[in-house]
C-alpha positions as CSV (number, residue, x, y, z in Angstrom):
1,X,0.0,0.0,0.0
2,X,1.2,3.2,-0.9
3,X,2.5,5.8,2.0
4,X,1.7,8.9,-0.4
5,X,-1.3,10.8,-0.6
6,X,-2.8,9.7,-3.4
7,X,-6.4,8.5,-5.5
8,X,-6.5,5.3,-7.6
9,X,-8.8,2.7,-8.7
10,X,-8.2,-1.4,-9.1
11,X,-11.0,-3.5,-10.0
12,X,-11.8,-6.8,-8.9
13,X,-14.3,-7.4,-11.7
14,X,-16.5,-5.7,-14.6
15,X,-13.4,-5.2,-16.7
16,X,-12.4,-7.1,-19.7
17,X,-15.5,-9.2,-18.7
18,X,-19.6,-9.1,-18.2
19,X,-20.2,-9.2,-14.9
20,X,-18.3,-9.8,-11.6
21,X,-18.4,-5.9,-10.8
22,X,-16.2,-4.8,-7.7
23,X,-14.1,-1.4,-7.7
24,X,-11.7,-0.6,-5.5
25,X,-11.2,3.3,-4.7
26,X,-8.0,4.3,-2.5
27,X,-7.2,7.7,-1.1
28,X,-4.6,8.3,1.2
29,X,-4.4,5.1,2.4
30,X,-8.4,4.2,2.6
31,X,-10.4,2.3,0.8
32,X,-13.9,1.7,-0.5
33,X,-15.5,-0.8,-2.7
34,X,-18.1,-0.5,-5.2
35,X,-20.3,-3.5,-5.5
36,X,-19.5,-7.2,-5.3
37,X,-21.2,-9.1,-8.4
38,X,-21.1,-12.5,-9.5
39,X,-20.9,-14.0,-12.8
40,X,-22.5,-17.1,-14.3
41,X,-20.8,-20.4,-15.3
42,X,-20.3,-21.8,-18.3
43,X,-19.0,-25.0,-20.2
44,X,-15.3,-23.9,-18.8
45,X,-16.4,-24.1,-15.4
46,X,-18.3,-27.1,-15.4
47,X,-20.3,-28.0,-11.5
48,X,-19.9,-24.6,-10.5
49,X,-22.6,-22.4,-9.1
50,X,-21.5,-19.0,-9.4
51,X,-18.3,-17.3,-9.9
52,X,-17.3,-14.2,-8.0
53,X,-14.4,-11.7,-7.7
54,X,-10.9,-12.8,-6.4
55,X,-11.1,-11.1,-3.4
56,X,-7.7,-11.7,-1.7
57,X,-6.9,-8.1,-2.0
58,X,-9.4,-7.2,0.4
59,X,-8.5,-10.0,3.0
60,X,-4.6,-8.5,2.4
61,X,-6.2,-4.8,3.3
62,X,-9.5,-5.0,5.4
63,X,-8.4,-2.6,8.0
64,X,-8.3,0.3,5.5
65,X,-11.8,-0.6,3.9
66,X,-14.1,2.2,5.4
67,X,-17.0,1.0,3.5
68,X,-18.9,-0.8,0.6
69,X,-21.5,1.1,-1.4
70,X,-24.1,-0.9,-4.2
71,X,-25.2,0.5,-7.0
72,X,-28.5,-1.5,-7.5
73,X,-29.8,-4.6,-7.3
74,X,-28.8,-6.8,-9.9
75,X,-27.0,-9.9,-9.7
76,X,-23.7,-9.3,-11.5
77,X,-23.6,-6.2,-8.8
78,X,-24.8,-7.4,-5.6
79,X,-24.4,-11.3,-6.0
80,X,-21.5,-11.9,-4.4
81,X,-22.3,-9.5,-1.0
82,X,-22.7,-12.5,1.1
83,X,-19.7,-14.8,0.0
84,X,-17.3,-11.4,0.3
85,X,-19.1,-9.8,3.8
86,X,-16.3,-11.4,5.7
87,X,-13.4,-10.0,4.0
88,X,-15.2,-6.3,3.9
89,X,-13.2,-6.7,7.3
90,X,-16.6,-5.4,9.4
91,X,-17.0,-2.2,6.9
92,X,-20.3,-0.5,6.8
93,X,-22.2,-1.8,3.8
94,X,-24.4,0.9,1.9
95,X,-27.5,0.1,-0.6
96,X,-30.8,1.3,-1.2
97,X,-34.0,-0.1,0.3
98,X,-34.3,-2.4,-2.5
99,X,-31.0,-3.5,-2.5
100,X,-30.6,-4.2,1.4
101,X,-33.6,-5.7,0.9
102,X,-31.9,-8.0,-1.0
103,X,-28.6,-8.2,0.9
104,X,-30.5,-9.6,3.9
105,X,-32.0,-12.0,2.2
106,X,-28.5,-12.8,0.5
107,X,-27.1,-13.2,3.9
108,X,-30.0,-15.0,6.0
109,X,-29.5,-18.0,3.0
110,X,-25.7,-18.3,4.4
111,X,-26.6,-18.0,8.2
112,X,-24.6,-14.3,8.1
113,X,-25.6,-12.1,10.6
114,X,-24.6,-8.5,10.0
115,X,-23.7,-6.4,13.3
116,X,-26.0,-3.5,14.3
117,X,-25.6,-0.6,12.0
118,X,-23.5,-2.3,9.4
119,X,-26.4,-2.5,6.8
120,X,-26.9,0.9,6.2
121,X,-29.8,2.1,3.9
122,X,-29.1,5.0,1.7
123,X,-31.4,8.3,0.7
124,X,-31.3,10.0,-2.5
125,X,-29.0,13.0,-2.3
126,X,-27.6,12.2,1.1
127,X,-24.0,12.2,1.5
128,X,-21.9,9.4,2.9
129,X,-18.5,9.8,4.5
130,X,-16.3,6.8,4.6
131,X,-12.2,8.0,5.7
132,X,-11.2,10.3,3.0
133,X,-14.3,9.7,0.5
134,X,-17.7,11.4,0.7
135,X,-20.2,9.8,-1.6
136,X,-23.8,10.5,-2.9
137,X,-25.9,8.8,-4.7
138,X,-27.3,9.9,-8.0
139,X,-30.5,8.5,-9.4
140,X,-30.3,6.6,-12.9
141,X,-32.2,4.9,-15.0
142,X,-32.1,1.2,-15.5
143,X,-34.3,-1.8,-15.6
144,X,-34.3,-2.2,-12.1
145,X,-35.9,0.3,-9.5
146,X,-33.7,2.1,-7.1
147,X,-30.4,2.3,-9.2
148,X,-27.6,4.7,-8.6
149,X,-24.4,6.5,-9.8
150,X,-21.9,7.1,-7.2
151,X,-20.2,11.0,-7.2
152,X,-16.8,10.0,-5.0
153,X,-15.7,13.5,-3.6
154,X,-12.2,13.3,-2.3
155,X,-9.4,15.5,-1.5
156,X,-7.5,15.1,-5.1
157,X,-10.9,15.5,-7.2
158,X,-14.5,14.0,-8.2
159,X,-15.0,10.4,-9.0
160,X,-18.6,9.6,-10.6
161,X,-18.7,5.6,-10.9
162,X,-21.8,5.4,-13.7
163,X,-23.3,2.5,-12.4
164,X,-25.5,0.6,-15.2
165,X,-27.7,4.0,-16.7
166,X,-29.9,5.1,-19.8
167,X,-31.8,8.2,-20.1
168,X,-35.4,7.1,-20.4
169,X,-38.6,9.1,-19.2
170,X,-40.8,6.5,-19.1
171,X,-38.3,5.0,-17.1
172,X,-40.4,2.1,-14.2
173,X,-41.8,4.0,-11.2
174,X,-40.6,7.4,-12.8
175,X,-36.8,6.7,-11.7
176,X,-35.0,9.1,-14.4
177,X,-31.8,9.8,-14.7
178,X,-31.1,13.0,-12.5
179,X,-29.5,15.0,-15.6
180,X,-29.6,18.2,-13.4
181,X,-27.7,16.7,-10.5
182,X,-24.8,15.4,-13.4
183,X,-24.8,19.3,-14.8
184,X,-24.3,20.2,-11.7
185,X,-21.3,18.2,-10.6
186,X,-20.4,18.8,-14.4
187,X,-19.8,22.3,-12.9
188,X,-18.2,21.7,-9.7
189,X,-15.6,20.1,-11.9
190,X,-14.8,16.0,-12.3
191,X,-12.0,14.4,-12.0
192,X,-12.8,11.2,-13.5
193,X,-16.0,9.2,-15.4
194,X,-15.5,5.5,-14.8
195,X,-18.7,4.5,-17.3
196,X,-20.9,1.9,-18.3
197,X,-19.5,0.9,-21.5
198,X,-22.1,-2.5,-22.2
199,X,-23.8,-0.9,-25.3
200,X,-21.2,1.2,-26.5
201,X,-21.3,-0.3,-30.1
202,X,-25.0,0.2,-30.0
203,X,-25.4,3.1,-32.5
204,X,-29.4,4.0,-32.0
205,X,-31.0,4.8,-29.0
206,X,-31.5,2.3,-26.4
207,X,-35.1,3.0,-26.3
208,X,-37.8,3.8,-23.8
209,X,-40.1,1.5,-21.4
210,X,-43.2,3.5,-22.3
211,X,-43.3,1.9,-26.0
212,X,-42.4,-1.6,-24.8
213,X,-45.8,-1.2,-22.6
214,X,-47.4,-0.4,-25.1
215,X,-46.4,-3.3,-27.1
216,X,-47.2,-5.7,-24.7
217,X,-50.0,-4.5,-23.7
218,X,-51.1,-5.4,-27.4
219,X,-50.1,-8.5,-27.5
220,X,-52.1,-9.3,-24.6
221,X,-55.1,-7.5,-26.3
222,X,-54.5,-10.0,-29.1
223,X,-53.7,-13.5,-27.3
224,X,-56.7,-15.7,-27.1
225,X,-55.3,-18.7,-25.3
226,X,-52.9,-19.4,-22.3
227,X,-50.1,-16.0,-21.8
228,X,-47.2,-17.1,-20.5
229,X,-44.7,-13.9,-20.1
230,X,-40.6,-14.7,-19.6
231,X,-38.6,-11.5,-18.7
232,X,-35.8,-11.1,-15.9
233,X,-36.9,-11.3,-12.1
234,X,-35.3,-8.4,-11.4
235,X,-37.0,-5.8,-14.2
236,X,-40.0,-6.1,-11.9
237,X,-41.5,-2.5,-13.2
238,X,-42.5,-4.1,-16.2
239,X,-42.9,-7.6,-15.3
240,X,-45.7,-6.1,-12.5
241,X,-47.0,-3.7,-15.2
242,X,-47.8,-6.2,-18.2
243,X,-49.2,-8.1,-15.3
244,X,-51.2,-5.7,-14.0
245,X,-52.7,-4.8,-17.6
246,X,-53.6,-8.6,-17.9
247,X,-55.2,-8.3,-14.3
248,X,-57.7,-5.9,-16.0
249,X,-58.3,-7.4,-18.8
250,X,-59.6,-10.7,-16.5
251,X,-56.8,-12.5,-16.1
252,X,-55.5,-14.7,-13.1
253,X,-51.6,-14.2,-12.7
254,X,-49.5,-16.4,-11.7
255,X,-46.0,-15.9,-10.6
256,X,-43.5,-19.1,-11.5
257,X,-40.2,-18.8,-9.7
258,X,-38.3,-18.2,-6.3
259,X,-36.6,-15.2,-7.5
260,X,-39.6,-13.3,-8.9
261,X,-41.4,-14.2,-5.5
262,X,-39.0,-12.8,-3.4
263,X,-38.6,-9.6,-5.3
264,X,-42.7,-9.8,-5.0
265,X,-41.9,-9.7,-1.1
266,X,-39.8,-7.2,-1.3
267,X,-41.8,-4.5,-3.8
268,X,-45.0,-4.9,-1.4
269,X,-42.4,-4.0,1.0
270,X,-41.4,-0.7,-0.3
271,X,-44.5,0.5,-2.2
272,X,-44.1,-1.0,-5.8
273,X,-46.9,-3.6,-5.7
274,X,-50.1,-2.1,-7.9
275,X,-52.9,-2.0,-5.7
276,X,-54.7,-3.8,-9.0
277,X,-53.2,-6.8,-8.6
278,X,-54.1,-7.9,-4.8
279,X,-56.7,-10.0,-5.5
280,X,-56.1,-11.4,-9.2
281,X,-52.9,-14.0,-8.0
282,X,-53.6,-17.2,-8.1
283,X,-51.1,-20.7,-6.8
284,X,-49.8,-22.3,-9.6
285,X,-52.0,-25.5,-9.1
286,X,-55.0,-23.4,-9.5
287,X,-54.1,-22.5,-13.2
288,X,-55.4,-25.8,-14.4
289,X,-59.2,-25.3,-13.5
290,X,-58.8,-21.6,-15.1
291,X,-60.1,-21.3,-18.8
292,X,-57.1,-20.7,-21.2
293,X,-57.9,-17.1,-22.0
294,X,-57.9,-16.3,-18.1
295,X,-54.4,-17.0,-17.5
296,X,-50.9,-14.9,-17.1
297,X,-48.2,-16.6,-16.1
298,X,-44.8,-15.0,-15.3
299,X,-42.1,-17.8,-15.7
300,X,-38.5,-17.2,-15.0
301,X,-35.6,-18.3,-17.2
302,X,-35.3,-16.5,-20.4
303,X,-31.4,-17.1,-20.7
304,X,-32.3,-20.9,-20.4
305,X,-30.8,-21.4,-17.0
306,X,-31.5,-25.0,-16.6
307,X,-33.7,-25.3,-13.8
308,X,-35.7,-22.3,-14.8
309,X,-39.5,-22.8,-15.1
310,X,-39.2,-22.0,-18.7
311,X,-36.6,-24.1,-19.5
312,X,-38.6,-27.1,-17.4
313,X,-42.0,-26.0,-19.3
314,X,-40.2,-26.2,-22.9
315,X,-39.1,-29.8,-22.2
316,X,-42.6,-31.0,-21.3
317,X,-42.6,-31.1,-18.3
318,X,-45.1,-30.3,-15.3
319,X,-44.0,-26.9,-13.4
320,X,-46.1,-27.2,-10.1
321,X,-49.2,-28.6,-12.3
322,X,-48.9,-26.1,-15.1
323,X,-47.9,-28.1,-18.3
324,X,-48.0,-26.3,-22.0
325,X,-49.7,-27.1,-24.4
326,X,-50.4,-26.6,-28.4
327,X,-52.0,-23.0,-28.9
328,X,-50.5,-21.4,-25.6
329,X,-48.4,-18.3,-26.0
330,X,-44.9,-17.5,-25.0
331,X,-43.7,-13.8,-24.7
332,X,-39.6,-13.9,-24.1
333,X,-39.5,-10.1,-23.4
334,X,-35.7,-10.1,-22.8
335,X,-32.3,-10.2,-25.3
336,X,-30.0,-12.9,-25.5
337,X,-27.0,-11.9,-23.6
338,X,-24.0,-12.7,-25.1
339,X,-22.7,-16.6,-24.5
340,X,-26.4,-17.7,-23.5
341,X,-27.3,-17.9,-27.3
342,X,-27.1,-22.1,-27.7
343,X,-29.3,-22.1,-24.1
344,X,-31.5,-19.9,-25.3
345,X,-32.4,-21.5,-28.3
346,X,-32.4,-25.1,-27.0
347,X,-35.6,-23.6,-25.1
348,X,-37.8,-21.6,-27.8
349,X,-36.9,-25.1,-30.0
350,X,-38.3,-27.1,-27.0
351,X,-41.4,-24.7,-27.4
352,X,-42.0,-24.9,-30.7
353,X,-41.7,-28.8,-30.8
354,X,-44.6,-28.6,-28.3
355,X,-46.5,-26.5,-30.8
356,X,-46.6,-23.0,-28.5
357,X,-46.8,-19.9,-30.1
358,X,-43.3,-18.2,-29.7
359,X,-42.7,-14.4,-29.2
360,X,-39.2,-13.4,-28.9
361,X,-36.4,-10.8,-30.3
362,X,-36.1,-13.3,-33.1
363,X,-39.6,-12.1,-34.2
364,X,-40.4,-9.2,-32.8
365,X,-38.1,-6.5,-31.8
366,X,-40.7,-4.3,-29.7
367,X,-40.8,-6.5,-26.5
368,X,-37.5,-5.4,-25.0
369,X,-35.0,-2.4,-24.8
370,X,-31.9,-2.9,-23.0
371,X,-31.5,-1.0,-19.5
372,X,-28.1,0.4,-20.7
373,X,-27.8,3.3,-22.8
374,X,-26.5,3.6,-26.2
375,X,-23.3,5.2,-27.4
376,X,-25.4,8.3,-27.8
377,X,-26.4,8.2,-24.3
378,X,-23.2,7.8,-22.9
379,X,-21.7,11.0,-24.9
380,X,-24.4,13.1,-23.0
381,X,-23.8,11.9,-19.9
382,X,-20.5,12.9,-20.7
383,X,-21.0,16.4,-21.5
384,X,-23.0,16.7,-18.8
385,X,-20.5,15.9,-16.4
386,X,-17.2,17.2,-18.5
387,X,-15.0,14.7,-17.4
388,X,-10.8,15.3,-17.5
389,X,-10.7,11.7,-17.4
390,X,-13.1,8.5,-18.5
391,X,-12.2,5.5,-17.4
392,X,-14.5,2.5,-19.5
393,X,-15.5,-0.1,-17.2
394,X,-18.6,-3.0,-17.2
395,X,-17.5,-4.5,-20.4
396,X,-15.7,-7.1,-22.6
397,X,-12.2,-5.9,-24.6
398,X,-13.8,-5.0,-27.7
399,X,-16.9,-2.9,-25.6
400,X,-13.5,-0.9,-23.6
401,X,-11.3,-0.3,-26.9
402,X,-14.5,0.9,-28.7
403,X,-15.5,3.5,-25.7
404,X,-11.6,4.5,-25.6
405,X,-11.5,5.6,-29.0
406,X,-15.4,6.7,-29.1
407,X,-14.3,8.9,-25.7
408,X,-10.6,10.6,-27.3
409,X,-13.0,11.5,-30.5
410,X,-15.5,13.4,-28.2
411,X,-12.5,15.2,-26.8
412,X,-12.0,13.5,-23.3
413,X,-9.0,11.3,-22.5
414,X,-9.2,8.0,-21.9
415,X,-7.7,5.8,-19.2
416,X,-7.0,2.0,-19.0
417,X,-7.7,0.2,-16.4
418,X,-5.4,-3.0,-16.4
419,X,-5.9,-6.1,-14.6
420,X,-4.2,-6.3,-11.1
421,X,-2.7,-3.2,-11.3
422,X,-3.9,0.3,-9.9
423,X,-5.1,3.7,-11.8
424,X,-3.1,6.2,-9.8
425,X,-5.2,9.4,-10.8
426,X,-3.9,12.5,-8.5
427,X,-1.9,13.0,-5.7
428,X,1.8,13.4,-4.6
429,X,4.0,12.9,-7.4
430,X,1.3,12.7,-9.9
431,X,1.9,14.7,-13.1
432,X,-0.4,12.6,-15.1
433,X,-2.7,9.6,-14.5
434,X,-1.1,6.1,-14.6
435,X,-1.3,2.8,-13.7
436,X,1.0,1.5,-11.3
437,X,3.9,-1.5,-12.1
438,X,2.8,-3.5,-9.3
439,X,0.7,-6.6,-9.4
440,X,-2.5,-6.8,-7.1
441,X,-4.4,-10.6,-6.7
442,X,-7.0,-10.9,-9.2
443,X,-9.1,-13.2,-11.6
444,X,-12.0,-15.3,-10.3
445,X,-13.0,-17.6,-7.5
446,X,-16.0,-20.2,-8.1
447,X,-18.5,-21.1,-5.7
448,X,-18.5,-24.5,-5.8
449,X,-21.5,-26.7,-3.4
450,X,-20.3,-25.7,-0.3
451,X,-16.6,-24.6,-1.2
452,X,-15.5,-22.0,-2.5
453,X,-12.3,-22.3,-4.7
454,X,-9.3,-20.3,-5.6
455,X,-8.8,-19.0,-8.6
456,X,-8.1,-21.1,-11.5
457,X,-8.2,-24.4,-9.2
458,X,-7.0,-27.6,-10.1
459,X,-10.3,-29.2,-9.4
460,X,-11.7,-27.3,-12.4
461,X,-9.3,-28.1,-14.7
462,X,-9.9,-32.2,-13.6
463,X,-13.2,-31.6,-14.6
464,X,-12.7,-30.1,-18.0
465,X,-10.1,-33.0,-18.9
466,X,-12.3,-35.6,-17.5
467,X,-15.3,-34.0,-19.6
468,X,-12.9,-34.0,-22.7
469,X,-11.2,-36.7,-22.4
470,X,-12.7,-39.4,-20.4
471,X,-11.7,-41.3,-17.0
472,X,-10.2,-44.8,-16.1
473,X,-9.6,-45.7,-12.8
474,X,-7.3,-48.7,-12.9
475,X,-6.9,-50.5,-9.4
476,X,-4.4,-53.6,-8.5
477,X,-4.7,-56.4,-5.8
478,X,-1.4,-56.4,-3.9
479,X,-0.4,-58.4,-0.9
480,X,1.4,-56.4,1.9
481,X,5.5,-57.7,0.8
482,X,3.8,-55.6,-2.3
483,X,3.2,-58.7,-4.3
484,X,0.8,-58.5,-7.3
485,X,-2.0,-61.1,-6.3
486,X,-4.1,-60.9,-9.7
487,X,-4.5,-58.6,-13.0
488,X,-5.4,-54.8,-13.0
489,X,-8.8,-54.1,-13.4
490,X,-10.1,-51.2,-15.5
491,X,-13.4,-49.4,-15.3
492,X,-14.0,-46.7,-17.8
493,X,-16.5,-43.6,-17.7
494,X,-17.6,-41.6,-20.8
495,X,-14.5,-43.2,-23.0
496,X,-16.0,-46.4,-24.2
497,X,-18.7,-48.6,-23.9
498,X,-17.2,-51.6,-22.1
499,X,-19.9,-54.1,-23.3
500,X,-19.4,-53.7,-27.3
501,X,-15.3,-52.7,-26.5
502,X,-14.1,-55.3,-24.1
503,X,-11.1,-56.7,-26.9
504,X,-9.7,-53.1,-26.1
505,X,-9.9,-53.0,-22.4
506,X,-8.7,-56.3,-22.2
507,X,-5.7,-54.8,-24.6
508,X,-5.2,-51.7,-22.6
509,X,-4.9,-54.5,-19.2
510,X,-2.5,-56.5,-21.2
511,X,-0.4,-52.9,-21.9
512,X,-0.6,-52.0,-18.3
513,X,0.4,-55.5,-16.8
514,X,3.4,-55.9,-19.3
515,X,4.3,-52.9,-18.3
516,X,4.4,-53.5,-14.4
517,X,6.5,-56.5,-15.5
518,X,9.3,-55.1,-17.4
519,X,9.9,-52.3,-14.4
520,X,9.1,-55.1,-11.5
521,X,9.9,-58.4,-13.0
522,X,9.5,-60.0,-10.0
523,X,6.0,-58.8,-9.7
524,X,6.7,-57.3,-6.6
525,X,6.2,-53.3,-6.1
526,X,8.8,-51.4,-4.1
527,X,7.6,-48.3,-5.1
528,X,4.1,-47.7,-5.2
529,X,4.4,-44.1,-6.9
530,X,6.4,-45.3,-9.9
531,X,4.6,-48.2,-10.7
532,X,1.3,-45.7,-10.8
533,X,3.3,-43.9,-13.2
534,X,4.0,-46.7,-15.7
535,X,0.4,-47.7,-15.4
536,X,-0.9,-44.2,-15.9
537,X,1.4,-44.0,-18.9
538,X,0.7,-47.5,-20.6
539,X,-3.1,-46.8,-20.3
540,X,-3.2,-43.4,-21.6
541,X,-0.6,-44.5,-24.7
542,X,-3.3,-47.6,-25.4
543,X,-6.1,-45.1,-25.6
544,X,-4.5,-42.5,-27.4
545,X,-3.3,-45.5,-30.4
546,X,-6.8,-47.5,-30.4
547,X,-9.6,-44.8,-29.2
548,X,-7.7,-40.9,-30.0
549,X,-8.4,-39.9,-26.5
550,X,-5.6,-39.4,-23.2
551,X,-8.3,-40.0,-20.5
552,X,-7.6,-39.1,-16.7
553,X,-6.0,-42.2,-15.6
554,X,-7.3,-42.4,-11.0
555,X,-4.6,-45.8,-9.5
556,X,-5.9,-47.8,-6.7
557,X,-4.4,-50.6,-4.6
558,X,-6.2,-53.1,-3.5
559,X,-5.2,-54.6,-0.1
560,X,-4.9,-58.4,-0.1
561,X,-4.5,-61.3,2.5
């Protein structure tokens, strides 16, 4: 840790990849964070739940975190609260009503109990001081209620960390972006922008919630038969308002889904519930004995999660009694995010086998707008706040390079943010913003069951071979002078099908066993390591000649009398 009096930035997350936002903010010697997000897996993390920040850093410096501030409530921002609340080192913890809402819930499901005043629930406009940082949050729109940009006041200048924003006046309970509050600290003077850079090679306008409404609202006009409407739990403004406008037009709604449910909770909580929907909700075992066109069902899932209701419903099978059928209707108001494409798919094919009328971006591009704003967008909020610097965060390489050179023609200067290292941005001895030659612990760690692993752990990388390549696990009887008492024995898993192949495991015994021989010729093993070695070998040689697979080879020794 630096001993000079100075302001930088290292993120844990949300750079060079979706998701997994955590910024780290230092100033003379203290430290905040900014959110703590998780990311999903995918077919290189095979078994894993949920992967989060590497958050060793923090453990290294908790004495100097003064706080944690969230920007919202969405997953790849607030996920990973209760896996890193330990290492926040007993920091105060800020977030709107929503988003504590959430936090508890986060940290009741891993038995976490937060001491008294560590949750803190923010205000709009109030200002937060944590060591050398005051901080305010800034109202933004995005497509979930009570979301925030963070103005960072320090001694060396203005930090305003974006947050996910648009600029939409028919934004979900009126939330617009507070454009006056930006001019304003456009004015005061800004040090630094570190901004949203997810639909920076979006060239339109992101679009507005108003017309999406009004789309949907439609397409529920026009839908005889069973509704069945698929957008993300958390964009509960326009989930509850397309299920409200069914509600009026006479039909029963039924919500499908723990996470929808407890955002339910949580909205009747704080005064987002319409009052028009109190007594139209029906159980999910009550839909059957509804007629078709009296039915709206919200089911989660529309990145084809695997145990989503949707994903369930498009394989045929019964979700809590409701089952499709030919002539129902499927709305998937949502995008495909990037990498959830093949998921996706596999579920509005499921649908269609099962004769359901589809409605998705493939077909109609009025059911969604994305809750991040547009390249446009992003230059206003730019010349609203004037930045000297703009740092581009929340995206992949080719999002960051594109809002670099998108942010130098606009007339600002762009900084890089590089993995592991810190943004020194003012201070002593600071002629120009930098990033620092050390390396800071960073990557990933993966929730795992009821672990939670390192970063790039061996386990992982097991898996993956295993997956590719097939295991074998080979044991040998031995007497206890280490005497072989029989032949190996060979059991095989996802390499070959032992039934219609036994000539070639009975080949790949005969390899191992000859082996064992030439190296122990008086079939008695000295050295248990090395004659797992020559066996691992010999196998892995006969599959790679007869089957064009090196399979994870597991040894075992069978004690004998």
């Amino acid at each position: 840790m630096t001993k000079l009096k100075q302001l930088s930035a290292l993120a844990l997350g949300g750079v060079g990849h979706i998701g997994t936002n955590m910024m780290v903010y230092e100033c003379n010697g203290d430290l905040i964070v900014v959110d703590a997000g998780v990311s999903f897996p995918d077919e290189f993390t095979p078994g894993v739940d949920v992967i989060i920040p590497d958050t060793k850093f923090l453990r290294e410096h908790a004495k100097q975190i003064k706080a944690v501030f969230i920007t919202h409530a969405h997953e790849d921002h607030i996920g990973a609260i209760g896996y890193c609340w330990d290492d926040f080192g007993g920091a105060p913890v800020y977030a709107s009503p929503l988003a504590a809402m959430v936090v508890q819930g986060k940290l009741q499901e891993l038995g976490i109990k937060p001491t008294q005043g560590q949750l803190v629930v923010t205000q709009v406009r109030e200002q937060y001081t944590a060591g050398a940082f005051t901080v305010e949050y800034v109202p933004v729109s995005h497509s979930v209620p009570e979301s925030f940009a963070l103005a960072i006041k320090t001694p060396h200048g203005t930090i305003v960390h974006t947050g996910d924003y648009k600029f939409d006046d028919a934004a979900p309970y009126g939330q617009k972006t507070d454009e006056a509050r930006f001019a304003e600290l456009g004015k005061e003077g800004v040090l630094v922008a570190f901004g949203d850079s997810t639909n920076i090679n979006k060239m339109d306008d992101s679009g507005s919630e108003g017309p999406v409404l009004e789309h949907l609202q439609k397409l529920i006009d026009t839908t005889e038969g069973r509704l069945v409407f698929a957008a993300f739990a958390s964009h509960f403004g326009r989930s509850f308002a397309v299920a409200a406008y069914a509600a009026s037009k006479g039909r029963k709604v039924c919500f499908l889904g723990r996470t929808i449910n407890k955002f339910m909770a949580c909205a009747k909580q704080l005064g987002y519930w319409p009052a028009s929907l109190q007594n139209m909700i029906v159980d999910a075992e009550e839909v059957s004995g509804l007629p078709d066109g009296k039915v709206f069902i919200f089911a989660s899932g529309t990145q084809g999660e695997g145990g989503s209701s949707l994903t369930r419903l498009s394989q045929g099978a019964d979700v809590r009694g409701i089952k499709l059928k030919a002539g129902d209707t499927v709305i998937m108001s949502s995008r495909m995010i990037p990498g959830n494409e093949r998921g996706i798919l596999n579920v509005i094919n499921g649908l269609a086998m099962l004769d359901v009328n589809v409605i998705s971006e493939l077909n109609d591009h009025g059911i969604h707008v994305s809750g991040h704003g547009s390249r446009e967008e992003i230059g206003k909020m730019y010349r609203l706040l004037k930045p000297r610097y703009v740092v581009p965060v929340h995206g992949e390489p080719l999002h960051l390079r594109a809002h670099e050179v998108y942010a130098k023609e606009q007339g600002y200067t762009p900084l890089r943010l590089k993995p592991g290292h810190k943004l020194i941005l003012a201070g002593e001895g600071v002629d120009a913003a930098h990033s620092s030659s050390a390396v800071h612990p960073h990557g990933f760690n993966y929730i795992d069951g009821l672990n939670i692993l390192d970063n790039d752990p061996l386990i992982l990388r097991e898996r993956k071979a295993i997956g590719h390549q097939g295991l074998v696990a080979a044991a040998l009887p031995l007497r206890k002078n280490g005497q072989i008492a029989g032949t190996i024995s060979l059991s095989t898993r996802g390499l070959i099908d032992e039934v219609k192949q036994q000539k070639l495991l009975q080949l790949a015994r005969n390899k191992a066993m000859q082996t064992l021989e030439t190296i122990f010729p008086d079939r008695r093993i000295d050295n248990k390591q090395q004659a797992a070695e020559a066996i691992t070998k010999a196998l892995r040689h006969t599959f790679k000649m007869e089957r064009g697979k090196t399979p994870t080879i597991v040894v075992n020794w069978v004690d004998v009398q």
